[in-house]
N, C-alpha and C positions, 0 to 999 in steps of 0.2 A: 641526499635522497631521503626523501620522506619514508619514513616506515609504511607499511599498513595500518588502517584503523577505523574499529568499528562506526559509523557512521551514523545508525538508527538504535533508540531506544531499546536495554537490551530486557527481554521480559523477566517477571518475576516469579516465582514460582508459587505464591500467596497472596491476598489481596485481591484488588480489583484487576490486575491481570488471570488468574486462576480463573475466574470466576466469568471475563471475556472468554477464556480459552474452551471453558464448558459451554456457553452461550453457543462458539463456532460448530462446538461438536452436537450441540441440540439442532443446530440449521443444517448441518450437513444431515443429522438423521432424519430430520425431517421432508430434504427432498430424497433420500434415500427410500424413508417407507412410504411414501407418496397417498395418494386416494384409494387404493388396492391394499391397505395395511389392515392387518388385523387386530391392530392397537386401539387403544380408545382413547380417539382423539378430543373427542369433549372432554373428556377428563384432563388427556392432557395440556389444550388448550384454558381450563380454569387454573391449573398448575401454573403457568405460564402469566398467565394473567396477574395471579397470586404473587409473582415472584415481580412483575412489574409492578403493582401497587406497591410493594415492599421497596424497590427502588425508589420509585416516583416519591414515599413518604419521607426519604431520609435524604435528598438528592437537597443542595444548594440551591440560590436561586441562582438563574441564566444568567443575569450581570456576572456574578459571584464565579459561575463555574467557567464561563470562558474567560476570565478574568485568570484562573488557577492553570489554565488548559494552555496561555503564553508567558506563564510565568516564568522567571529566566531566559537565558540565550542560549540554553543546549539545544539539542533535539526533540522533536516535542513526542507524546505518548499519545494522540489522539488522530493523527489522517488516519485517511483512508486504506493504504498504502503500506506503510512499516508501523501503522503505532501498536503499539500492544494495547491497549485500552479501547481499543473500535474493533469489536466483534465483526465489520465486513471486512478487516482488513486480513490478507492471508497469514501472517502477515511477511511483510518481505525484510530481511534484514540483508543492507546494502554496507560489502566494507569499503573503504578507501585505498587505492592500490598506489603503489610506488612510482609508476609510471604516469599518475594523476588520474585513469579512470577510476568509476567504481565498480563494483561488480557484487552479484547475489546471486543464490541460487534458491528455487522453490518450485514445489508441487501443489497446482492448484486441481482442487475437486470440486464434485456437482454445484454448489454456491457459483463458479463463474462461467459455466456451458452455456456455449451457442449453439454452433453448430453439431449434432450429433457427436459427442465424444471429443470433441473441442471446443477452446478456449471463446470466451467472447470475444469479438474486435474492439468492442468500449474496453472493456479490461485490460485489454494489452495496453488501450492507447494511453488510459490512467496508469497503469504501470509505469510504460514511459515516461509518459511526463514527469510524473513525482522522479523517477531515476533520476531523469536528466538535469530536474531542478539541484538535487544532493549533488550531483557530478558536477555543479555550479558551485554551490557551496566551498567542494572540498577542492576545487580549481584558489577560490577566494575570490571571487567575484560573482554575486548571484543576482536573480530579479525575479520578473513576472514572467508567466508563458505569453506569449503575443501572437507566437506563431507555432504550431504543430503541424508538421509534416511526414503520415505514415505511408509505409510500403507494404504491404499484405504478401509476403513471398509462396506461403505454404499455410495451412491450418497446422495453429498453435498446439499439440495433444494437451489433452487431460491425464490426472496421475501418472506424466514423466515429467522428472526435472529439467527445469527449466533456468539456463541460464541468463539474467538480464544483466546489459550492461550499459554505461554512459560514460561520454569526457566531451570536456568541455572542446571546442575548435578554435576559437576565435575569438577577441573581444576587439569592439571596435567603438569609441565611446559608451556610451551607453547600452548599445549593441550587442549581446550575446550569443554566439552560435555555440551548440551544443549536438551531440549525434549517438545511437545507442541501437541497442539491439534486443530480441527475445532471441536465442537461440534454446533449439532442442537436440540432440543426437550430434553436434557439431554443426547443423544444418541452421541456416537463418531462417526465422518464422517471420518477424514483424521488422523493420528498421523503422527510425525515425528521425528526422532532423529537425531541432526547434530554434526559434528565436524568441529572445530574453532581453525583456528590457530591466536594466538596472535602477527599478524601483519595488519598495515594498509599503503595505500596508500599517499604521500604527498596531502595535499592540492593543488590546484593551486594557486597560487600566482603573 
């Protein structure tokens, strides 16, 4: 029986992760102090700015950087999802469980609200998917999404943890089924059932 095992990129506590992880906390305070703030946002808008020329002057060229961003066959540090390197990502770190699902937990704030005090339905549904993809992966047999099929059971909360999960169901040639969950409180929020075709895109090189 397989151990457990981390599955997503694990962050770093210096570098270009440090420095996403401040990026998240500038966007969460930013929908935090809103239009009603007593800050000064010009200011901190040329701040901001500042700190993106400072990027943009030392940044690779686009061949160059996505080129860096598939290099090797681990885990990558850049989705949307689990990387640590993408300030939208919350980010989710997904382990591998013995029984072949996988499973994560996280608390998502202001950055993914829809509904008053809840979660978006895009976010969950990107949630899933990328889950479902790794619970492909760590099955050993993965692909593309082809097919997404969510269930809306309850509104997702905001700041409570949220447990997501995925395993794969079935492989049928090329055919993937896969199936997962948002749970909150033990309660099911989102389900989703996908189909995966077993191809992938080249690298860049």
């Amino acid at each position: 029986m397989t151990a457990p095992q981390e599955l997503t990129a694990d962050p770093h506590q210096d570098g270009v992760d440090a420095a996403v992880t401040a990026a998240r906390r500038v966007i969460e305070s930013l929908l935090r102090a809103g239009s009603g703030s007593t800050a000064e946002m010009g200011r901190i808008a040329d701040q901001l700015n500042s700190v993106a020329d400072n990027l943009d002057e030392h940044a690779p060229a686009m061949n160059q950087r996505m080129v860096d961003m598939w290099a090797g066959e681990g885990t990558t540090r850049h989705d949307p999802v689990t990387g640590p390197e993408n300030a939208i990502a919350p980010p989710l770190q997904l382990i591998g469980q013995s029984d072949g699902s996988v499973r994560g937990v996280l608390t998502l704030g202001l950055p993914y609200q829809g509904p008053p005090g809840h979660v978006h339905g895009g976010i969950s549904a990107l949630i899933l998917d990328h889950t479902l993809g790794v619970a492909n992966h760590w099955a050993g047999v993965s692909g593309m999404t082809a097919e997404l099929t969510l269930r809306y059971h309850r509104p997702t909360p905001l700041f409570e943890p949220l447990t997501i999960t995925g395993v794969q169901t079935g492989v049928d040639g090329r055919k993937i089924r896969t199936s997962g969950a948002v749970t909150a409180g033990g309660e099911v929020c989102v389900s989703a059932e996908g189909l995966f075709i077993a191809k992938h895109l080249p690298r860049p090189r």
